[in-house]
Structure formats: structure tokens, C-alpha cells
N, CA, C and O atoms as CSV, one atom per row, in Angstrom:
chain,resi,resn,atom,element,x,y,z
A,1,UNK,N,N,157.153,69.032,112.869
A,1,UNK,CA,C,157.163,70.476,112.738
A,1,UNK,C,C,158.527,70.987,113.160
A,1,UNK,O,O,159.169,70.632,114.149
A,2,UNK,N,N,158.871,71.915,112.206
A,2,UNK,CA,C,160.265,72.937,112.678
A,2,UNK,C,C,160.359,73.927,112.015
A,2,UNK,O,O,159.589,74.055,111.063
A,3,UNK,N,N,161.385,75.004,112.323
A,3,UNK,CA,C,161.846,76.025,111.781
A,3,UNK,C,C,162.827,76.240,111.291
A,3,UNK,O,O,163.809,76.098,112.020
A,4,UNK,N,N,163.006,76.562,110.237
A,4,UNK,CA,C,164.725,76.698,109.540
A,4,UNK,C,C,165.472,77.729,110.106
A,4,UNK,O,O,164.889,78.790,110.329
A,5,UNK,N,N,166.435,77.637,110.330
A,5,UNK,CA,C,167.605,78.399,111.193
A,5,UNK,C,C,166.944,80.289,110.617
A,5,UNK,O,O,166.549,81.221,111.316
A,6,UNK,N,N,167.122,80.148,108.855
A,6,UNK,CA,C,167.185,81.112,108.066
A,6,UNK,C,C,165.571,81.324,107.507
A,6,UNK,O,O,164.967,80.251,107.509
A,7,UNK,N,N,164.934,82.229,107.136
A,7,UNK,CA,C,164.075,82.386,106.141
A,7,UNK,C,C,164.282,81.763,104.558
A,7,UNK,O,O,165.437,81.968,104.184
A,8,UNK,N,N,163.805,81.357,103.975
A,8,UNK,CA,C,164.430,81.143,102.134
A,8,UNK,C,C,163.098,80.849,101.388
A,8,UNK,O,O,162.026,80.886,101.993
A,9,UNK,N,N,163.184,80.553,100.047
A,9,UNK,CA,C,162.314,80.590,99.176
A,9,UNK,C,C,162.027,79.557,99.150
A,9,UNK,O,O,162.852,78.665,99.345
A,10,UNK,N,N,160.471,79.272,98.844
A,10,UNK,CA,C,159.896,77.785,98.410
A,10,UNK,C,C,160.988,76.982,97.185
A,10,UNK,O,O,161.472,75.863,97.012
A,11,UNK,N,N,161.000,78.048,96.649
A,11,UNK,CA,C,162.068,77.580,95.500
A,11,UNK,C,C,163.417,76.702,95.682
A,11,UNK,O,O,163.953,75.705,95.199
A,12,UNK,N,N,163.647,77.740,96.730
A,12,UNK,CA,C,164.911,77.127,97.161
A,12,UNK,C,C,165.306,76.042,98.312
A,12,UNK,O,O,166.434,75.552,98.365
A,13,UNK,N,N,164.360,75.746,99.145
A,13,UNK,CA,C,163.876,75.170,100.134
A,13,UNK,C,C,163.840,73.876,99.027
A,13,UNK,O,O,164.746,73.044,99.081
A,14,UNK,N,N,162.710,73.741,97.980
A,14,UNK,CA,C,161.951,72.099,97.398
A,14,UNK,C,C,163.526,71.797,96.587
A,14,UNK,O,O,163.800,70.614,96.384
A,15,UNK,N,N,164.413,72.740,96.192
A,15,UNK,CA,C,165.605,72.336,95.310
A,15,UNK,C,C,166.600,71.922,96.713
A,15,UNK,O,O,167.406,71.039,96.418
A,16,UNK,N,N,166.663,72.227,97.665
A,16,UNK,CA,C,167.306,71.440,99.107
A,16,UNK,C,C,166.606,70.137,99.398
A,16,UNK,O,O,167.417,69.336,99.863
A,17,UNK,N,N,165.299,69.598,99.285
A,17,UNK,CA,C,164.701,68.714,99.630
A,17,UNK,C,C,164.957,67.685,98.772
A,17,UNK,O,O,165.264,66.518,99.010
A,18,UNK,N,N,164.749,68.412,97.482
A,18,UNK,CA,C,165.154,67.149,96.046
A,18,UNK,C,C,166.695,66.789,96.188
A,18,UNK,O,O,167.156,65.711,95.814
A,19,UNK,N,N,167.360,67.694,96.704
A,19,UNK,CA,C,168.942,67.426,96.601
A,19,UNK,C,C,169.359,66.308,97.999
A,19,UNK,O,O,170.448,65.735,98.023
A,20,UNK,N,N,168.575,66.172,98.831
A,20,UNK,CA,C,168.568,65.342,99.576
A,20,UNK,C,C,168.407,63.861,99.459
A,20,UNK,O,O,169.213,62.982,99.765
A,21,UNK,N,N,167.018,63.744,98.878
A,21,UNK,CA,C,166.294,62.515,98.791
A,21,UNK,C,C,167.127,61.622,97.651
A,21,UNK,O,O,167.980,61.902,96.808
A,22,UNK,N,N,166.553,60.601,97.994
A,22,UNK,CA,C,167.101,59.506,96.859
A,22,UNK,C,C,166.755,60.018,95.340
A,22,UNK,O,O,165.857,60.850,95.212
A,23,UNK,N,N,167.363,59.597,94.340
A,23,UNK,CA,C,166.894,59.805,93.056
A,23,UNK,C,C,165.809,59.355,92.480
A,23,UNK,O,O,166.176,58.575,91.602
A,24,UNK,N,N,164.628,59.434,92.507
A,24,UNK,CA,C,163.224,58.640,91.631
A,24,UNK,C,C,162.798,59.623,90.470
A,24,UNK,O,O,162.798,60.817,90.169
A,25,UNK,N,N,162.443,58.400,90.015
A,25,UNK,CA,C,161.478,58.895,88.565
A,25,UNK,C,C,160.615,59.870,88.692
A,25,UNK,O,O,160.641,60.575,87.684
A,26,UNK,N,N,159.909,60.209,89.427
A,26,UNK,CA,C,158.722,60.879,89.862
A,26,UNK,C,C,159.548,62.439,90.250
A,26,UNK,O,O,159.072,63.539,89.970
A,27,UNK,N,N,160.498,62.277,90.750
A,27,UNK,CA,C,161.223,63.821,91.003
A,27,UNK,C,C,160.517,64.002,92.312
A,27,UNK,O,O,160.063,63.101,93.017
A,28,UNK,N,N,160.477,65.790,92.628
A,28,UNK,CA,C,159.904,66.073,94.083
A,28,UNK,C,C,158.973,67.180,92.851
A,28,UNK,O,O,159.425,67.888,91.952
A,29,UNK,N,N,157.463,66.923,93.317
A,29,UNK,CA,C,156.357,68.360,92.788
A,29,UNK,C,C,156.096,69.134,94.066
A,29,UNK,O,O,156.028,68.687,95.211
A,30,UNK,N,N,155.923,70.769,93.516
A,30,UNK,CA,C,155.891,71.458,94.287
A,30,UNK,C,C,154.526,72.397,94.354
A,30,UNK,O,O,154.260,72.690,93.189
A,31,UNK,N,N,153.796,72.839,95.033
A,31,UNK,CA,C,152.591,73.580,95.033
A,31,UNK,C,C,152.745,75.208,95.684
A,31,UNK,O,O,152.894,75.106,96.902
A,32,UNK,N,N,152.750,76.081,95.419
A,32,UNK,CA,C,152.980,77.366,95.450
A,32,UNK,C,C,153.868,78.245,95.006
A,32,UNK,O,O,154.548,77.906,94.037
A,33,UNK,N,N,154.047,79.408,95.530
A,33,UNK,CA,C,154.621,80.852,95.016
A,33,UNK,C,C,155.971,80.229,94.947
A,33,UNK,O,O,156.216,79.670,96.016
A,34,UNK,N,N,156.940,80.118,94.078
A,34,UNK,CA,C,158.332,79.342,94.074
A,34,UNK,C,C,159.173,80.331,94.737
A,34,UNK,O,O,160.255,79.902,95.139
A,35,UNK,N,N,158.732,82.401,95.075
A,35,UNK,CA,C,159.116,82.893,95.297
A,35,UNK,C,C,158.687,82.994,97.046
A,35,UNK,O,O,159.364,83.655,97.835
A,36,UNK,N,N,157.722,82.385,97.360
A,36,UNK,CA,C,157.361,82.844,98.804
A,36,UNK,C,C,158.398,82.785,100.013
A,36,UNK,O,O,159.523,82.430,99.659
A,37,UNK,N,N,158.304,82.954,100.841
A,37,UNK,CA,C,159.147,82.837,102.019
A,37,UNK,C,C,158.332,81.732,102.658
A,37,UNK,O,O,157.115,81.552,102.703
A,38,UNK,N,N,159.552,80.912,103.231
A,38,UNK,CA,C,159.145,79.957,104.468
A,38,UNK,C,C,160.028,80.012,105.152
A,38,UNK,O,O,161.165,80.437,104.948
A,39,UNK,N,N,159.384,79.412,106.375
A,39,UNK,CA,C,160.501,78.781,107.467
A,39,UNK,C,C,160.228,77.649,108.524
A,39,UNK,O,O,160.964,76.761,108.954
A,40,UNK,N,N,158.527,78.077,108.883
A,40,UNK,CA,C,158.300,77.022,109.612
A,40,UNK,C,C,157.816,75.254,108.447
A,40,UNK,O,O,157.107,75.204,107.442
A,41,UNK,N,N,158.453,74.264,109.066
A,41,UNK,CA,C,158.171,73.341,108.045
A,41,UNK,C,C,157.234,72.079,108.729
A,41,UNK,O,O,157.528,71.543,109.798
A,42,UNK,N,N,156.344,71.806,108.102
A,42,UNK,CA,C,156.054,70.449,108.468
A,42,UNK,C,C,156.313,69.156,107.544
A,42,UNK,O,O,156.231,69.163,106.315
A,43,UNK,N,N,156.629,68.084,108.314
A,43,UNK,CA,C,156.933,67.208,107.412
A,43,UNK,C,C,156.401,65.811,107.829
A,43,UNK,O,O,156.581,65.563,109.021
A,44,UNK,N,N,155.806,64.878,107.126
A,44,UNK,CA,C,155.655,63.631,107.486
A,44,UNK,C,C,155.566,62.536,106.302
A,44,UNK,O,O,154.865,62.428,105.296
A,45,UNK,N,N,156.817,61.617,107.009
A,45,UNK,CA,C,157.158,60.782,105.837
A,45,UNK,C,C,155.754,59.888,105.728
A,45,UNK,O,O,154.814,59.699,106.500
A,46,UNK,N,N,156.096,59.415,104.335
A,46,UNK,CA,C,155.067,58.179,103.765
A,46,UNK,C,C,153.885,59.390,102.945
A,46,UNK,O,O,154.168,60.477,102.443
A,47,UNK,N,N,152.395,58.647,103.063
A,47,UNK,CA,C,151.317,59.450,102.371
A,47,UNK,C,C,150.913,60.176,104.034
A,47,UNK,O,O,150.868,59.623,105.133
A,48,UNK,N,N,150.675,61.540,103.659
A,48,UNK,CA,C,150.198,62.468,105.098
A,48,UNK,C,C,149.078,63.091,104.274
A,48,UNK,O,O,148.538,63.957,104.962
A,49,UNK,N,N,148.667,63.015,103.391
A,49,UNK,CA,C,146.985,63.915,102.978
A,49,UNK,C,C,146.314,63.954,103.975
A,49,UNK,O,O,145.718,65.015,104.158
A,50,UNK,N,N,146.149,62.937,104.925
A,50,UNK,CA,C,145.082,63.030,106.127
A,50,UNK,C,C,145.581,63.872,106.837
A,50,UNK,O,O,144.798,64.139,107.749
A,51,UNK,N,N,146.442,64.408,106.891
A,51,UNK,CA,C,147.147,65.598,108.403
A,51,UNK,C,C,147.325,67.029,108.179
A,51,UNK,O,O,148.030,67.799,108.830
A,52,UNK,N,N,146.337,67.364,106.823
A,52,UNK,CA,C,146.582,68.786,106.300
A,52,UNK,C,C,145.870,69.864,107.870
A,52,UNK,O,O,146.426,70.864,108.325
A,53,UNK,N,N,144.723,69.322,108.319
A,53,UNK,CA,C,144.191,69.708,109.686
A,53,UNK,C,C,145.381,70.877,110.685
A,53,UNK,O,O,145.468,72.040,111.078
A,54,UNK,N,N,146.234,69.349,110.699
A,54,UNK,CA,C,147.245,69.686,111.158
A,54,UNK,C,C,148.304,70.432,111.519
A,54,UNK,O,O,148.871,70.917,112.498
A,55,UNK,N,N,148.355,70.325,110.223
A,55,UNK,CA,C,149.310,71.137,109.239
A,55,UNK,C,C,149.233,72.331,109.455
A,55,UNK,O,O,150.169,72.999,109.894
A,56,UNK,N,N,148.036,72.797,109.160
A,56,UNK,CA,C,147.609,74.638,108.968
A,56,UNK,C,C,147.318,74.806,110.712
A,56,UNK,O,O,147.244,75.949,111.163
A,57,UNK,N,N,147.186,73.811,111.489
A,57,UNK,CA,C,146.642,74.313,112.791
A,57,UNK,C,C,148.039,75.213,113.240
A,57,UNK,O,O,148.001,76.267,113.875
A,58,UNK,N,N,149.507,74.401,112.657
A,58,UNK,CA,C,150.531,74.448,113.361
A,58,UNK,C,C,151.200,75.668,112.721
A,58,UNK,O,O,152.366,76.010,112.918
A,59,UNK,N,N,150.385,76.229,111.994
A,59,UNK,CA,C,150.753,77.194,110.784
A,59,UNK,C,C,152.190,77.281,110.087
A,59,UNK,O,O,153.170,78.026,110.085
A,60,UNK,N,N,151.798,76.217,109.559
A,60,UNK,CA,C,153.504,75.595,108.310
A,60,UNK,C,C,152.955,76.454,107.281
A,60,UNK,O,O,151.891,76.659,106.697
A,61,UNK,N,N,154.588,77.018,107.330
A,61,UNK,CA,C,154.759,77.252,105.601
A,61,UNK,C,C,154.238,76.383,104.453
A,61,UNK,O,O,153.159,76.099,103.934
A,62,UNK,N,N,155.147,76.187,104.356
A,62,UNK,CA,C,154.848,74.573,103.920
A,62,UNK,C,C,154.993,73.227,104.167
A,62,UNK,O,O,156.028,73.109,104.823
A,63,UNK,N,N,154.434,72.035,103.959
A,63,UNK,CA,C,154.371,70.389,104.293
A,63,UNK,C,C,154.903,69.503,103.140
A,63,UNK,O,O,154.521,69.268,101.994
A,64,UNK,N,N,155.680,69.207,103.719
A,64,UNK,CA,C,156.677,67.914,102.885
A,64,UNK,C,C,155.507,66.738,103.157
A,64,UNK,O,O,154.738,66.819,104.115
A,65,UNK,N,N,155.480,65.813,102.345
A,65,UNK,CA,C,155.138,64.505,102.221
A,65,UNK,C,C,154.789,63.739,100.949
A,65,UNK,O,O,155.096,64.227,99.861
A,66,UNK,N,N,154.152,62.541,101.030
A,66,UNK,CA,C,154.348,61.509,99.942
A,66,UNK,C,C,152.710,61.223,99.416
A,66,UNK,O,O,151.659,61.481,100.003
A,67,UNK,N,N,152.812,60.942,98.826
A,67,UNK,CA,C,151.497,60.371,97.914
A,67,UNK,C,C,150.531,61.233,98.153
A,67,UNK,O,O,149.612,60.900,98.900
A,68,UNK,N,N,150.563,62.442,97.587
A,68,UNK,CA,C,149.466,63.597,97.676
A,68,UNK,C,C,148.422,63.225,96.521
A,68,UNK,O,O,148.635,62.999,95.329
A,69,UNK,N,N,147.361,63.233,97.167
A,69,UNK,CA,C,146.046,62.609,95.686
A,69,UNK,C,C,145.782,64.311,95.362
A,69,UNK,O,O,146.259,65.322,95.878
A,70,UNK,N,N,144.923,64.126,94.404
A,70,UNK,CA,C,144.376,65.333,93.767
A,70,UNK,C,C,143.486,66.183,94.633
A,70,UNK,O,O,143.594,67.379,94.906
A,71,UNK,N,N,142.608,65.327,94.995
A,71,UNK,CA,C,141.413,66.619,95.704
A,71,UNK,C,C,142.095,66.938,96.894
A,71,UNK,O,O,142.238,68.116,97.221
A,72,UNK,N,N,142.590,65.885,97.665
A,72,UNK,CA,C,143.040,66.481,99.310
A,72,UNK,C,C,144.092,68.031,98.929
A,72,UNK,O,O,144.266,69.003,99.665
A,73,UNK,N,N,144.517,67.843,97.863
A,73,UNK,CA,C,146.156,68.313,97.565
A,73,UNK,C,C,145.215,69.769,97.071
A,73,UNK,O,O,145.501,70.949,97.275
A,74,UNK,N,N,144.238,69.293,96.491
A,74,UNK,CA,C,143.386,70.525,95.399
A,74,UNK,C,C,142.567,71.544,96.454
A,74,UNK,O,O,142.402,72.759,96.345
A,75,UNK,N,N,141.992,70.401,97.784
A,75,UNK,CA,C,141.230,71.324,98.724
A,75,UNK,C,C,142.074,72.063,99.750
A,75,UNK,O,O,141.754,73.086,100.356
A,76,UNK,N,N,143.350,71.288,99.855
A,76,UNK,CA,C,144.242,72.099,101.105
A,76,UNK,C,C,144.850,73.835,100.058
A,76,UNK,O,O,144.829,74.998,100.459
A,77,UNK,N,N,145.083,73.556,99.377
A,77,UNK,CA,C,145.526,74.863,98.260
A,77,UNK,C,C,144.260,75.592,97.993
A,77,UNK,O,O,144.586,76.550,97.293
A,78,UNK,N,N,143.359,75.611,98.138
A,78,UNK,CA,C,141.785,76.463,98.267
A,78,UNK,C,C,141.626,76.782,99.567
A,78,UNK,O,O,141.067,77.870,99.705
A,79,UNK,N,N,141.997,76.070,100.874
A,79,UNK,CA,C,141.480,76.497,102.127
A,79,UNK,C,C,143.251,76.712,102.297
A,79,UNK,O,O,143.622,76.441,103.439
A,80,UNK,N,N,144.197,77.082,101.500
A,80,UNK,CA,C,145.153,78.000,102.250
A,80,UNK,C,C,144.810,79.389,102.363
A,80,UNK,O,O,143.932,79.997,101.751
A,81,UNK,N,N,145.867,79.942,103.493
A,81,UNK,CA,C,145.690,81.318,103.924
A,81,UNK,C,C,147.148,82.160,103.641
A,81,UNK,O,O,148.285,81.970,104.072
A,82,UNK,N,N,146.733,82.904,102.963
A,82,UNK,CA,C,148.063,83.647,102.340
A,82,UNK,C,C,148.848,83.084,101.460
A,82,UNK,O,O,149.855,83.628,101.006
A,83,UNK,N,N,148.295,81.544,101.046
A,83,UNK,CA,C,148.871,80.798,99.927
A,83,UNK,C,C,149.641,79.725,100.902
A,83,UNK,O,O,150.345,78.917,100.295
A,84,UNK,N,N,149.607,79.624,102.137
A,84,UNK,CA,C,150.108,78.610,102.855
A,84,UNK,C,C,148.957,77.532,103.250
A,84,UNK,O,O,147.790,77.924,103.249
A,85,UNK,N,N,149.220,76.335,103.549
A,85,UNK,CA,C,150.811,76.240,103.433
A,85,UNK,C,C,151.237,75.710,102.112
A,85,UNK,O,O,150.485,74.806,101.746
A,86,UNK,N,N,152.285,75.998,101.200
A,86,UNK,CA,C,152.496,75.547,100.626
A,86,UNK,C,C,152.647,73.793,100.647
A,86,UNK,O,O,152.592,73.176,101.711
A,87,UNK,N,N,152.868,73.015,99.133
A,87,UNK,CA,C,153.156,71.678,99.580
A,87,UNK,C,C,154.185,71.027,98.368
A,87,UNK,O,O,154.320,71.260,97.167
A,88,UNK,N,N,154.834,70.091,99.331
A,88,UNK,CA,C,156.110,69.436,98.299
A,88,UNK,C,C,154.912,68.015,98.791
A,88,UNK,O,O,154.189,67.688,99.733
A,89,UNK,N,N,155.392,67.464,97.236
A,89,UNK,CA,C,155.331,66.194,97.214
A,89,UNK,C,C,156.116,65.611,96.551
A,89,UNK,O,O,156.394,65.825,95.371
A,90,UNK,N,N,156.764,64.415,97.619
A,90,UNK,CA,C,158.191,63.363,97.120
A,90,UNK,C,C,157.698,62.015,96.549
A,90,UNK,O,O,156.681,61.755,95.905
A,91,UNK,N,N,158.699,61.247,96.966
A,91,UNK,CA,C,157.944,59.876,96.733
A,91,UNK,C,C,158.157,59.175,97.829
A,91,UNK,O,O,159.144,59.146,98.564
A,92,UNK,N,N,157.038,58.547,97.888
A,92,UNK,CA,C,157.139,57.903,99.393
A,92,UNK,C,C,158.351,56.760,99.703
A,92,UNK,O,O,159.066,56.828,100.703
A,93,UNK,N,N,158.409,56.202,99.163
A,93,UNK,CA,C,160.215,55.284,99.181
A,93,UNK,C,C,160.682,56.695,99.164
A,93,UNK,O,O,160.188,57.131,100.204
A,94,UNK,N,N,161.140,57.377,98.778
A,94,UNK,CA,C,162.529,58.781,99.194
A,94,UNK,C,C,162.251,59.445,100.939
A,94,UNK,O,O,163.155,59.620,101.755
A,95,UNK,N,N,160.329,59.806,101.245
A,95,UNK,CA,C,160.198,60.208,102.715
A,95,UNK,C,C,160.396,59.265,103.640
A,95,UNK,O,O,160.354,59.493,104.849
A,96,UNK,N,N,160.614,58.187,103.145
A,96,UNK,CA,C,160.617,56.713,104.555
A,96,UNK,C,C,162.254,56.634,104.480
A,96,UNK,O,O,163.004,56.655,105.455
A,97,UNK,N,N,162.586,56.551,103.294
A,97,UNK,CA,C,164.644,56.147,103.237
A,97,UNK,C,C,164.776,57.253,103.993
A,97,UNK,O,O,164.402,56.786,105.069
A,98,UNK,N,N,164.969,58.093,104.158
A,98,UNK,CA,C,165.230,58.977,104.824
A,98,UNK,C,C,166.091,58.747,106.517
A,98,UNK,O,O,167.177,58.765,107.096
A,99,UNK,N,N,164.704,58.548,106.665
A,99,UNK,CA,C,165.585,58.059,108.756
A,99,UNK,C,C,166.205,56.593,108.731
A,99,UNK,O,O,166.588,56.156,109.816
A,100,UNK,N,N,166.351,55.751,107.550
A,100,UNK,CA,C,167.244,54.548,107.643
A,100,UNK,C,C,168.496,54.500,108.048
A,100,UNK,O,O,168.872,53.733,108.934
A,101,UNK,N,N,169.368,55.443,107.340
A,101,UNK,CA,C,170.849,55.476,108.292
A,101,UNK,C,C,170.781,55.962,109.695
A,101,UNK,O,O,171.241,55.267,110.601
A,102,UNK,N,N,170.241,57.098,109.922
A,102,UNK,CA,C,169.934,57.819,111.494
A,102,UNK,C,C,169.388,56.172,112.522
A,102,UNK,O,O,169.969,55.907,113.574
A,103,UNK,N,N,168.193,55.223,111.949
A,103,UNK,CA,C,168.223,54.315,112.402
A,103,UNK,C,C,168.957,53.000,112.813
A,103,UNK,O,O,169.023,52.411,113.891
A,104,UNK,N,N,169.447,52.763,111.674
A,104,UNK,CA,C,171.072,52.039,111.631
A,104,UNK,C,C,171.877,52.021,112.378
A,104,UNK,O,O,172.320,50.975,112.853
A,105,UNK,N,N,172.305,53.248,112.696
A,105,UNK,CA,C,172.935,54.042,113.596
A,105,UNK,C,C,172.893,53.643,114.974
A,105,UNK,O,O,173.841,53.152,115.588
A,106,UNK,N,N,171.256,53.979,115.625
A,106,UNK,CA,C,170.908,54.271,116.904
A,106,UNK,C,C,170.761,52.456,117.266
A,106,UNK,O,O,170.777,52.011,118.414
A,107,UNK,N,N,170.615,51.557,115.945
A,107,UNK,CA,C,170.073,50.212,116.532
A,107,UNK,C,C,171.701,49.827,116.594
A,107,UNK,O,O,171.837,48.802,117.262
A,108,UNK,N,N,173.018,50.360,116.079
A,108,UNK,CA,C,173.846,49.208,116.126
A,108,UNK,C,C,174.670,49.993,117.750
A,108,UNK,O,O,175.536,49.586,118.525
A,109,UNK,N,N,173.887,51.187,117.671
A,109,UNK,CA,C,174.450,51.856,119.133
A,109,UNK,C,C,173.913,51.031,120.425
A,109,UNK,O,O,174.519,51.040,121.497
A,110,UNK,N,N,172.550,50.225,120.173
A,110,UNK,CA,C,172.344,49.688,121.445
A,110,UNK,C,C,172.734,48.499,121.368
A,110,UNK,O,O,173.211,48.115,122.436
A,111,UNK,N,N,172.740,47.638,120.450
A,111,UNK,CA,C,173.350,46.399,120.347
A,111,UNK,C,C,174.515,46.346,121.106
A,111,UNK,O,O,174.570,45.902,122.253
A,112,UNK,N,N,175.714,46.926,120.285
A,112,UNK,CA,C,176.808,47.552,121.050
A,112,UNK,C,C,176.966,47.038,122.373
A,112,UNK,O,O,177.568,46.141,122.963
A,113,UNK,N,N,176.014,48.173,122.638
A,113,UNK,CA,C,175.947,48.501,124.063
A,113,UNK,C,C,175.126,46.902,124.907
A,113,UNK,O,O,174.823,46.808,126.096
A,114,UNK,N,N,175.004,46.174,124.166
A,114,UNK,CA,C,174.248,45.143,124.943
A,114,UNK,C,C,174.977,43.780,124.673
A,114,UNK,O,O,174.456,42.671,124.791
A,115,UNK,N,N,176.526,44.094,124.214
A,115,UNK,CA,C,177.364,43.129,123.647
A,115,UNK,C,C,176.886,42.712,122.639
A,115,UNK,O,O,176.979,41.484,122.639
A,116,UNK,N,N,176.415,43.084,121.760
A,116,UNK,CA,C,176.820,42.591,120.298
A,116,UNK,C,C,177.477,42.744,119.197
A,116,UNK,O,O,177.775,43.909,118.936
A,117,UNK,N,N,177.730,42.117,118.624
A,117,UNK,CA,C,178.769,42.416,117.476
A,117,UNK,C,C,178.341,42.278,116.133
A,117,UNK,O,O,178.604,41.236,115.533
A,118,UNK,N,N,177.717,43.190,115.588
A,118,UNK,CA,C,176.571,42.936,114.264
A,118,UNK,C,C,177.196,44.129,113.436
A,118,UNK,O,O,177.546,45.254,113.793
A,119,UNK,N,N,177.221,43.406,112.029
A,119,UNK,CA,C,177.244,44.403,110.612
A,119,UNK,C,C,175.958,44.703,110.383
A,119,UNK,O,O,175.117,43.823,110.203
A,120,UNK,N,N,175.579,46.467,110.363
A,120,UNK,CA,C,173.910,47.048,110.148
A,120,UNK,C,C,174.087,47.480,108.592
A,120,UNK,O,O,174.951,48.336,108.404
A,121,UNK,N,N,173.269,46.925,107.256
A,121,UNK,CA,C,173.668,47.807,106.563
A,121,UNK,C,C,172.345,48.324,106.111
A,121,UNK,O,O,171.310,47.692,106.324
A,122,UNK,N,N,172.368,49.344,105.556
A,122,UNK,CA,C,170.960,49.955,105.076
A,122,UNK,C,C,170.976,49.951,103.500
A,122,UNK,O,O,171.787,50.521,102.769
A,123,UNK,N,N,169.797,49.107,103.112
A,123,UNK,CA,C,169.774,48.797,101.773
A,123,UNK,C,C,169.407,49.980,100.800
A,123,UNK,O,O,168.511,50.821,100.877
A,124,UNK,N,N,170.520,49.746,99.738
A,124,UNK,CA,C,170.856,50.579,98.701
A,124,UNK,C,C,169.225,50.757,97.370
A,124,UNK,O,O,168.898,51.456,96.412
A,125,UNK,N,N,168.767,49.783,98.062
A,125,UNK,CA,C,167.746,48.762,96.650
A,125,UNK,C,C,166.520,50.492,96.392
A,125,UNK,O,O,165.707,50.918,97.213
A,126,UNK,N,N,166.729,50.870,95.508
A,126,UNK,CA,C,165.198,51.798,95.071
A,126,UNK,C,C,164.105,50.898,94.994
A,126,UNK,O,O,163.909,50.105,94.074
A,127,UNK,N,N,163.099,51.127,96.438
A,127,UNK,CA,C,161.945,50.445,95.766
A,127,UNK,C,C,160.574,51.281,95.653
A,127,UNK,O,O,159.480,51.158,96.203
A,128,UNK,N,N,161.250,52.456,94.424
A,128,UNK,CA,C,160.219,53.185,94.220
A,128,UNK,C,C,159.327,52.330,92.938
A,128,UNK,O,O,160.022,51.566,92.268
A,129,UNK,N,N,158.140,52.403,92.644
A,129,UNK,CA,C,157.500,51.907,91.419
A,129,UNK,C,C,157.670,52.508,90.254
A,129,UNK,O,O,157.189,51.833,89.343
A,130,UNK,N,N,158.049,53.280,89.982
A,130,UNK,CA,C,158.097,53.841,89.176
A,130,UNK,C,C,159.735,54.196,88.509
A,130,UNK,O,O,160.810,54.578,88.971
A,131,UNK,N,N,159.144,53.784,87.049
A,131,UNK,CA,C,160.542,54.198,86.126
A,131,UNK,C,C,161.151,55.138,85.373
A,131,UNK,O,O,162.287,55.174,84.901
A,132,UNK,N,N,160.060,56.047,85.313
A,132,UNK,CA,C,160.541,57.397,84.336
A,132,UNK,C,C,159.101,57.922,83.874
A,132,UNK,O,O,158.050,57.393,83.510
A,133,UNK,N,N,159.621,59.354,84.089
A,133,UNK,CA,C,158.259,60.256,84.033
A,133,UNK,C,C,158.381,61.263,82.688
A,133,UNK,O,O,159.433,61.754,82.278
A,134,UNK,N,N,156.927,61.461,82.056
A,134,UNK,CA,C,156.853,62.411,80.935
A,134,UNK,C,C,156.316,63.304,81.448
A,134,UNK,O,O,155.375,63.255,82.240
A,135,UNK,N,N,157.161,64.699,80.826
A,135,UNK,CA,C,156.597,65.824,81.249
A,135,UNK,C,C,156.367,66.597,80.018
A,135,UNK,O,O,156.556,65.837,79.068
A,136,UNK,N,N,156.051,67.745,79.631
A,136,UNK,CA,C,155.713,68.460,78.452
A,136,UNK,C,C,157.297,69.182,78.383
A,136,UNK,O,O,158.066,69.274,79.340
A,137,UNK,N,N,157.534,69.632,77.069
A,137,UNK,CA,C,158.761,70.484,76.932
A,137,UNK,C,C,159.691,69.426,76.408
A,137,UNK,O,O,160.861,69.707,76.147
């Protein structure tokens, strides 16, 4: 859970999130008003359908995460309140790559620090399943 410095649009918020993540087939889908305001965010990498509870307890705008099925995704958007929280869904290889360099990082910082001398690299490899998506249009 957090808050964005600024207020901004769902719109503009899921086009910051996609501009982040790795490139996949699947893209980032988005669920609500493209015009709404957010700020508070929740996010949890991998599949989080089980933590919608959560989610609304902590009253998010909207919730970033991965492998949203239909009904969880269909019942949290019926038991929103005011249309919150909205929801992005990525792909789960893009919400896990994510903290790999930040990790990289912090493991070659203690090594380091414990005399070692190690090359960390964080693999480039997409291992999303998927190869290319049809959409209408």
C-alpha cells in the first residue's frame, strides 16, 4: 500500500505502470473510470485475487497485480464502492521482474560487505507464456 506524491487519472497512472514493466504480449488491462482520480495504491506482485479483502479494507484506489481470473476480478468490481477500487492487471513475469534489480543490488551490497567479489546479473530472459495477443479493431 501507498500514496502517490500527486492525485492523477486511472488513465494515466495504468499508462505509467505499462511504461514501466517489461514488454509482454498480454499488455497491462485495466478495470474502471480511465477518468477517475487515484492516489492511494495497492499493489502485489504475482496472482493477488485472494487479497481483494484487503485491498478495499485499506481503501485503494486502485490494485495492481497479476493473473486476475474472471469472477474474483467480476465480484471485486460489483462489491466496489464509488467504483473503487479500481484494478490493473499485468503479467505476472512483468509484477515479479520488477524488484530483481532493487534485489541484485541489496544482495551484491552484502556480499561486498562480507568480502566477496561476485558479478550479480539479473536475467534479461522474458519468461512470460505468452506470444501475442488479438484484440478487436
Amino acid at each position: 500500500m501507498g500514496d502517490l506524491a500527486d492525485v492523477m487519472s486511472l488513465g494515466d497512472f495504468a499508462a505509467r505502470v505499462f511504461g514501466i514493466l517489461p514488454s509482454v504480449a498480454g499488455g497491462v488491462r485495466v478495470s474502471g473510470d480511465k477518468d477517475g482520480l487515484v492516489r492511494r495504491i495497492a499493489v502485489c506482485g504475482g496472482a493477488g485475487d485472494s487479497l481483494f479483502n484487503e485491498v478495499r479494507a485499506n481503501n485503494a484506489d486502485v490494485y495492481v497485480t497479476a493473473d486476475l481470473r474472471h469472477h474474483p476480478a467480476s465480484e471485486a468490481r460489483e462489491a466496489a464502492v464509488n467504483g473503487r477500487p479500481y484494478l490493473i492487471d499485468v503479467s505476472h513475469f512483468a509484477s515479479e521482474w520488477l524488484w530483481l534489480p532493487a534485489a541484485a543490488s541489496a544482495l551484491g551490497n552484502v556480499l561486498a560487505d562480507q568480502g566477496h567479489d561476485v558479478e550479480i546479473q539479473v536475467s534479461t530472459t522474458n519468461s512470460d507464456p505468452w506470444d501475442f495477443i488479438l484484440t478487436p479493431g
